[in-house]
VEXDREN-2710 file (C-alpha; in Angstrom, 1 decimal):
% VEXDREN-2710
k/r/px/py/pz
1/UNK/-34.6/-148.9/-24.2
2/UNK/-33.1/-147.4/-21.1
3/UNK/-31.6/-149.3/-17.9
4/UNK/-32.6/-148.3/-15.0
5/UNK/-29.5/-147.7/-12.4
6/UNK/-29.1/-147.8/-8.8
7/UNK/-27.4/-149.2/-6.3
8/UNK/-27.5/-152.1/-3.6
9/UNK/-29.7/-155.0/-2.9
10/UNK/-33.1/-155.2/-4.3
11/UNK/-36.3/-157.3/-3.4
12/UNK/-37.8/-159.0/-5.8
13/UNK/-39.8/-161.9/-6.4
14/UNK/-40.2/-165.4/-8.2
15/UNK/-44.0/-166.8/-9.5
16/UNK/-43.5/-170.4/-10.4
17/UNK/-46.8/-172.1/-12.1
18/UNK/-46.0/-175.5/-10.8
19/UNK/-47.9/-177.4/-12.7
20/UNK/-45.7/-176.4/-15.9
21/UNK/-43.5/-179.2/-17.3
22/UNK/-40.4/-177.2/-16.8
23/UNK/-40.6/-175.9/-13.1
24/UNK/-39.5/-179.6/-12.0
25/UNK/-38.5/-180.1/-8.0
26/UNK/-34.9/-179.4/-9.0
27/UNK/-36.0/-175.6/-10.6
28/UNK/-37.9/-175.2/-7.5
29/UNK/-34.7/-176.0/-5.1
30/UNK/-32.9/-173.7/-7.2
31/UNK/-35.1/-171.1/-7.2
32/UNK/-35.3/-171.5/-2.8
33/UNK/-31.0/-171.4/-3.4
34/UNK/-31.7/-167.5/-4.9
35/UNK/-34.6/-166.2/-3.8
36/UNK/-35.9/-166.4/0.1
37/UNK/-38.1/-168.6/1.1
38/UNK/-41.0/-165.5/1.6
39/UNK/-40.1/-164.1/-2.0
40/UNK/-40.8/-167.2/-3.8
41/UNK/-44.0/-168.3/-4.9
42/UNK/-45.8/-171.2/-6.3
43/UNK/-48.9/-170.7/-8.6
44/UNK/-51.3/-173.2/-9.9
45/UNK/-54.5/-171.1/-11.2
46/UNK/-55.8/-168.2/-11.5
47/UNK/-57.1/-167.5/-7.9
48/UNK/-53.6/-168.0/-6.8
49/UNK/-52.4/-165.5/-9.2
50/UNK/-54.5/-163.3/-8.0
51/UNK/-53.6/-163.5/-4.3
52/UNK/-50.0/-163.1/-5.7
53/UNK/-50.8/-160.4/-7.1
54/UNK/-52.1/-158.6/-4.0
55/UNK/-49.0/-159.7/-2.1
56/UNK/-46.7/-158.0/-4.4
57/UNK/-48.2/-155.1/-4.9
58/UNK/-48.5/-154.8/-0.6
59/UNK/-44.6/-155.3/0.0
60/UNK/-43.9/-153.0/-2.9
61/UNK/-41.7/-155.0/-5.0
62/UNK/-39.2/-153.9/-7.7
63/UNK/-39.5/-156.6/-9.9
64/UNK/-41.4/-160.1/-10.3
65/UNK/-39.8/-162.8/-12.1
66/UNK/-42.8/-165.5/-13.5
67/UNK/-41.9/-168.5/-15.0
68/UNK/-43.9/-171.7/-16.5
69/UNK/-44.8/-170.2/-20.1
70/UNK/-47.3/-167.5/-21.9
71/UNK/-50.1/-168.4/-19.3
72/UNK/-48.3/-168.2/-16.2
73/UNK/-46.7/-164.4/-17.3
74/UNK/-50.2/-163.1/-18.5
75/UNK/-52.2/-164.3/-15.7
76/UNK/-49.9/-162.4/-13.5
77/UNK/-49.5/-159.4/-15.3
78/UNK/-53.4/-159.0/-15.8
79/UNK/-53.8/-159.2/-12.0
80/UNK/-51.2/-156.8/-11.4
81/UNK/-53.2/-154.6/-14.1
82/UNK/-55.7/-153.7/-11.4
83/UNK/-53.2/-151.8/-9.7
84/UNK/-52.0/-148.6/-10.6
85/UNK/-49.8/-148.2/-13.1
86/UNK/-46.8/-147.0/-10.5
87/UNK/-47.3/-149.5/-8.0
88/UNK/-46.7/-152.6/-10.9
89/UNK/-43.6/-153.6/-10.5
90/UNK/-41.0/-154.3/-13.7
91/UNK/-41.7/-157.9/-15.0
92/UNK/-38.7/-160.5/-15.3
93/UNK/-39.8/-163.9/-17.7
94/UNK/-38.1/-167.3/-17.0
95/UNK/-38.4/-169.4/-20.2
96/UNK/-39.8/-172.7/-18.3
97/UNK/-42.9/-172.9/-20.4
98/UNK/-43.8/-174.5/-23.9
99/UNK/-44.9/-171.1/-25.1
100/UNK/-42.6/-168.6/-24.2
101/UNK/-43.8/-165.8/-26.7
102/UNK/-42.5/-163.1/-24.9
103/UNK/-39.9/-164.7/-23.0
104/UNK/-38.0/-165.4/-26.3
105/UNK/-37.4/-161.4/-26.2
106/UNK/-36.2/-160.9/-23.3
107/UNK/-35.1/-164.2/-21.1
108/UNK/-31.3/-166.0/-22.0
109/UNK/-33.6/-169.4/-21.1
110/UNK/-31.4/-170.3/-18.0
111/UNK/-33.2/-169.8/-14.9
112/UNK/-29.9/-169.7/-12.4
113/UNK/-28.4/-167.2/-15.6
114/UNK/-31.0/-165.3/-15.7
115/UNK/-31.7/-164.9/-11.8
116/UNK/-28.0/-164.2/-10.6
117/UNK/-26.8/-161.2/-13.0
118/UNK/-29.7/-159.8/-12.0
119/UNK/-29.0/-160.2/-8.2
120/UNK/-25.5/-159.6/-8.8
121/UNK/-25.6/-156.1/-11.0
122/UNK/-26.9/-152.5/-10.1
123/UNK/-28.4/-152.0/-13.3
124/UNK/-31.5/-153.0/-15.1
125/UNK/-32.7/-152.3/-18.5
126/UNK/-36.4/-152.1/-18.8
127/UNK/-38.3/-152.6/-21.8
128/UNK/-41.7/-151.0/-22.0
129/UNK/-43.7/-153.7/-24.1
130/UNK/-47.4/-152.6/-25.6
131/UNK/-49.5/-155.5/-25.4
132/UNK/-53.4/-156.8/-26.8
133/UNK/-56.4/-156.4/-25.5
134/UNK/-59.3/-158.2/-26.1
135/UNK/-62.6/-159.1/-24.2
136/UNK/-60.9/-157.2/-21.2
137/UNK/-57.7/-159.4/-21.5
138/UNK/-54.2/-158.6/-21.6
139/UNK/-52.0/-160.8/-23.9
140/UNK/-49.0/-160.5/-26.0
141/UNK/-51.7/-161.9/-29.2
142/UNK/-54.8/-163.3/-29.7
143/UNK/-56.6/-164.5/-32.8
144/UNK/-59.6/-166.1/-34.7
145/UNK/-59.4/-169.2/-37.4
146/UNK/-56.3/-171.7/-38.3
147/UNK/-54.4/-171.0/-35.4
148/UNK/-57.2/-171.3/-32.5
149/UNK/-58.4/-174.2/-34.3
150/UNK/-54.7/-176.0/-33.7
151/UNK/-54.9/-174.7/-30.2
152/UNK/-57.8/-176.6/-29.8
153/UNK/-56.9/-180.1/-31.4
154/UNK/-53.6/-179.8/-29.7
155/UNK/-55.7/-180.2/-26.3
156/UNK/-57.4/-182.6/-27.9
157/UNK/-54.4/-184.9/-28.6
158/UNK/-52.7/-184.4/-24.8
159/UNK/-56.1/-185.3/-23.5
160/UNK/-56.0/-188.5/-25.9
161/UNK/-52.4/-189.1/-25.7
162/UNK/-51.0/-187.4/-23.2
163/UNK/-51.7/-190.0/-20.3
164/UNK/-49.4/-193.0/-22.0
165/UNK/-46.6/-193.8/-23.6
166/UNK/-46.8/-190.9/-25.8
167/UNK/-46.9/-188.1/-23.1
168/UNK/-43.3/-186.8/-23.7
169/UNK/-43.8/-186.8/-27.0
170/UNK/-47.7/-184.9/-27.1
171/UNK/-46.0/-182.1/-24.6
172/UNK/-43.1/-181.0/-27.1
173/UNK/-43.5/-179.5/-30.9
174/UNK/-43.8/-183.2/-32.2
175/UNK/-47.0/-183.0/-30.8
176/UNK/-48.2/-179.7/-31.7
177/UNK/-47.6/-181.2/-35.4
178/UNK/-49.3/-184.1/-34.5
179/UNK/-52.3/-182.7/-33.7
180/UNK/-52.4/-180.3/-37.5
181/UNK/-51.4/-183.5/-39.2
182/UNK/-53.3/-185.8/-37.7
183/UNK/-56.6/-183.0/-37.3
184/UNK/-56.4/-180.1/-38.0
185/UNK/-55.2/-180.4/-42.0
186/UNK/-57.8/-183.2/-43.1
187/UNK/-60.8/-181.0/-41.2
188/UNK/-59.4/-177.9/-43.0
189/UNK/-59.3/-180.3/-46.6
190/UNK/-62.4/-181.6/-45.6
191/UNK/-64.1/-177.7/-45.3
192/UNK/-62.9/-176.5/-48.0
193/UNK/-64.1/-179.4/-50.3
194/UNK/-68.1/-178.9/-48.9
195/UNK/-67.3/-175.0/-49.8
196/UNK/-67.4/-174.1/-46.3
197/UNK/-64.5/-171.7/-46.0
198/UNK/-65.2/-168.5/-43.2
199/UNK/-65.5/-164.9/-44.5
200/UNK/-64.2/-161.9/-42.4
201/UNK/-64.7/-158.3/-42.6
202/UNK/-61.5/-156.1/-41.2
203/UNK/-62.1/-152.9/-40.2
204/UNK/-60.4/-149.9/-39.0
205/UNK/-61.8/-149.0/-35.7
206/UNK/-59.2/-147.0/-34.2
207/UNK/-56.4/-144.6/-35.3
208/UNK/-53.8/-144.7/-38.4
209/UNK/-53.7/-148.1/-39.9
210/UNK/-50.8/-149.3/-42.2
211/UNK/-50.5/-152.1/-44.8
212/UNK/-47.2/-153.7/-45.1
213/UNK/-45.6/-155.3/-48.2
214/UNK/-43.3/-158.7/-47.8
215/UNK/-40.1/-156.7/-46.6
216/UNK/-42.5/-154.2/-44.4
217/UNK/-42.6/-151.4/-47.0
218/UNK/-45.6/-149.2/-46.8
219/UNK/-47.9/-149.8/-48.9
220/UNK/-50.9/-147.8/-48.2
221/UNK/-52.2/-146.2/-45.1
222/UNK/-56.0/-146.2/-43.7
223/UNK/-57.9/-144.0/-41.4
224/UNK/-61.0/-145.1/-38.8
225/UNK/-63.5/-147.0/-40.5
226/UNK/-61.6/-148.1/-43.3
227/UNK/-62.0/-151.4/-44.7
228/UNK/-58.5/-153.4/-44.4
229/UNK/-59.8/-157.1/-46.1
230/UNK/-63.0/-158.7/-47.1
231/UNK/-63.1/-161.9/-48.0
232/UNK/-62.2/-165.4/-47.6
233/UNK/-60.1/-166.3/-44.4
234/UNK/-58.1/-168.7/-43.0
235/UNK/-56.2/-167.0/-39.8
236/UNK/-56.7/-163.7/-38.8
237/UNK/-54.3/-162.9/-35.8
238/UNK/-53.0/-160.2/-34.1
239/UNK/-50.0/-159.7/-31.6
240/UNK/-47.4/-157.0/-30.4
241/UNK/-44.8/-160.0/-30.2
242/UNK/-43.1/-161.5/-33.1
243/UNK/-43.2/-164.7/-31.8
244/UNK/-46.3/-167.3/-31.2
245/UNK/-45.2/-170.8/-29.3
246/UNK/-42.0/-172.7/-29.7
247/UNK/-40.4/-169.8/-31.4
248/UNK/-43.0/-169.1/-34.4
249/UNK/-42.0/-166.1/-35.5
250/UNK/-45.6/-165.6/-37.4
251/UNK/-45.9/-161.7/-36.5
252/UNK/-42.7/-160.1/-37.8
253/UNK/-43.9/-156.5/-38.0
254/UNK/-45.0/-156.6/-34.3
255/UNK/-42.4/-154.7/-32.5
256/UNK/-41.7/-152.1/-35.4
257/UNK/-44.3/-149.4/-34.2
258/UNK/-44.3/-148.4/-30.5
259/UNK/-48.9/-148.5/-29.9
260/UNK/-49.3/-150.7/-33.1
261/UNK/-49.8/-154.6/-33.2
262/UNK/-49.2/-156.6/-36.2
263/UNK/-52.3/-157.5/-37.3
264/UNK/-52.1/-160.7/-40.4
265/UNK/-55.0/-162.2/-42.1
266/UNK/-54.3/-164.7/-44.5
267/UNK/-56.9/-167.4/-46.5
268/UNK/-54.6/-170.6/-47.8
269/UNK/-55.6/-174.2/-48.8
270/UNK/-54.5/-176.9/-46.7
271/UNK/-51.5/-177.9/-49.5
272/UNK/-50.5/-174.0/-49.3
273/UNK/-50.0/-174.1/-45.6
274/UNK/-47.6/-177.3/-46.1
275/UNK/-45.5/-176.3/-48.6
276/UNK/-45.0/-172.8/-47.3
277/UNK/-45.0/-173.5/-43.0
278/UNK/-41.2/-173.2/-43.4
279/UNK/-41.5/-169.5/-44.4
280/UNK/-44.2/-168.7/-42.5
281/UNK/-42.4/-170.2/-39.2
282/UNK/-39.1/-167.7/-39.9
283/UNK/-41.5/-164.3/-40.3
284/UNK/-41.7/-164.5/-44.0
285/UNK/-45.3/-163.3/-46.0
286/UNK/-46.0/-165.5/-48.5
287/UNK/-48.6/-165.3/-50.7
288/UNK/-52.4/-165.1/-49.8
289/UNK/-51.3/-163.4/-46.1
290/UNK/-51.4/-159.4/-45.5
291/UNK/-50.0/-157.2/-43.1
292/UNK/-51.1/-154.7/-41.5
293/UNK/-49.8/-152.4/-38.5
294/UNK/-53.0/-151.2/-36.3
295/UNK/-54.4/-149.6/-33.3
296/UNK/-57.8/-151.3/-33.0
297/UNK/-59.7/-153.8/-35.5
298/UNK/-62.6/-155.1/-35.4
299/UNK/-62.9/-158.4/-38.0
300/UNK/-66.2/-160.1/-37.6
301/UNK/-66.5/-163.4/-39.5
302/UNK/-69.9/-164.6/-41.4
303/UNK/-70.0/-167.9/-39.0
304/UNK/-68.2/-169.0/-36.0
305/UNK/-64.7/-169.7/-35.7
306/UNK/-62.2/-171.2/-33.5
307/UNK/-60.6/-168.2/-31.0
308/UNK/-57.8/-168.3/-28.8
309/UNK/-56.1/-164.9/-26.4
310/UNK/-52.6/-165.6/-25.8
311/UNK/-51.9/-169.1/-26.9
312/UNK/-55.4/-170.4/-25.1
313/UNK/-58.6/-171.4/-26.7
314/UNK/-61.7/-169.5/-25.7
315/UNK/-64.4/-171.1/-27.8
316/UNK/-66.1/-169.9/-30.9
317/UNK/-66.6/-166.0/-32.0
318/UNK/-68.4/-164.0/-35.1
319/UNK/-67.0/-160.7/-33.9
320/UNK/-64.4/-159.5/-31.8
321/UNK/-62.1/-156.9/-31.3
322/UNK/-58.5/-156.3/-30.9
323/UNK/-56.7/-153.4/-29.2
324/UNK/-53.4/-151.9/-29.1
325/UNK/-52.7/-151.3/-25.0
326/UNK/-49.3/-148.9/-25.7
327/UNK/-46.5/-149.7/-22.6
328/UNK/-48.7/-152.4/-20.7
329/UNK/-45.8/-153.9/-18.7
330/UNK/-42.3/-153.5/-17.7
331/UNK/-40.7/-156.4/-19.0
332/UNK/-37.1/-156.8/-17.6
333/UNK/-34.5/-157.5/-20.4
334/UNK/-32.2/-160.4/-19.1
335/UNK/-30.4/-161.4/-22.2
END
């Protein structure tokens, strides 16, 4: 990791999702205090994002800050994708999201902190930062099983709860657990008692893959069309980011190989998950989980299971892949 030097004033911009709990009227005054009025934008789907998109890359920006979580930073930087690589400019992540996988590497968390060294200094350190593909999406992970299928009763819960007294409880981690207390456990219980428990099949597709032991030590190495796993599974996930939401660090191998994701398939009962969550949340491998650091995988599943790109649910897959996209985006490093 480099910085970049130079002198002077530089034009950047801000993308704000405003509909993210975080970018409140106050961030947005803020934000106008910094950042012209013409340099600041408001998003609030994907159509805006990608009319953002074509306004930045016209005025030839350095660098775009986006702020409002995982969806508002990947949304932009898949439109921006469509451009030529040296007409992107360097990416700067505001941590005013629930998600914040990537922001939690590079972002102090304090939007005016964040904002004014960078207006302030002449340098700028630059962190190229591969990324996953998947279904012709960019996203710092992705994944099939456990983890799509929390996704998916957490929406579940805010839609149910989220309009009452409960709201700011449903929109913080309380009510992320809610929602695999309260769902997603007793439906797992409930599976595995009727025997119904999905199997995958994980196979090399792409390139040197690697099998990692509990500290990272190699443990054996495969080539294309290898056979990583077979068998029962209850997550199978992949990411070039340590971290998933609310600082899970669940992929701690995923920034060790420069082109490689940390790819973790694991199969545990619903009592195994409880009692070993706290290890699992600091980066840890417990038993029944495997790591592997891979280019491209392929792990198709007997039935359909829950699957989610980037922290949002997508429905129900038997087969899809996951690819290593080496130095997708700039990501400005702010801490």
């Amino acid at each position: 990791m480099s910085p970049e030097a130079g002198g002077g004033m530089r034009r950047f911009a801000v993308v704000l999702n405003r509909n993210a709990k975080k970018v409140t009227k106050e961030v947005a005054e803020m934000s106008g205090e910094l950042v012209p009025p013409e340099d600041l934008f408001l998003s609030a789907s994907a159509e805006d994002s990608q009319e953002i998109a074509r306004t930045i890359i016209g005025r030839g920006y350095e660098t775009v800050f986006a702020g409002g979580g995982d969806g508002t930073v990947m949304h932009l930087i898949n439109q921006l994708a469509r451009y030529p690589l040296e007409k992107q400019p360097a990416v700067g992540i505001l941590m005013l999201g629930t998600g914040n996988a990537m922001a939690r590497m590079v972002s102090s968390g304090n939007l005016k902190g964040d904002l004014t060294p960078y207006i302030r200094s002449a340098t700028r350190e630059v962190v190229p930062i591969s990324l996953v593909e998947t279904e012709g999406t960019l996203c710092p992970f992705a994944g099939i099983g456990l983890d799509a299928e929390i996704l998916n009763d957490y929406r579940i819960t805010k839609e149910k709860l989220g309009g009452g007294k409960m709201k700011p409880v449903v929109q913080t981690l309380a009510g992320y657990f809610l929602a695999i207390f309260t769902r997603t456990l007793p439906a797992r219980t409930v599976k595995a008692f009727k025997g119904q428990i999905p199997m995958v099949r994980a196979v090399v597709r792409r390139g040197e893959a690697v099998k990692l032991g509990p500290e990272g030590q190699v443990l054996r190495t495969h080539g294309p069309g290898d056979l990583l796993y077979e068998g029962p599974m209850t997550i199978a996930l992949a990411g070039t980011v340590p971290y998933y939401g609310y600082g899970f660090r669940i992929l701690p191998f995923a920034t060790r190989e420069p082109g490689k994701m940390n790819l973790r398939i694991g199969h545990m009962m619903a009592a195994s998950i409880l009692a070993q969550l706290p290890l699992i949340w600091k980066g840890e491998q417990p038993g029944g989980i495997q790591d592997w650091l891979v280019e491209e995988v392929e792990p198709p599943t007997d039935v359909e299971v829950p699957f989610q790109i980037g922290g949002d649910a997508h429905g129900y897959r038997r087969s899809v892949v996951f690819s290593t996209i080496p130095n997708a985006v700039r990501l400005l490093r702010l801490l």
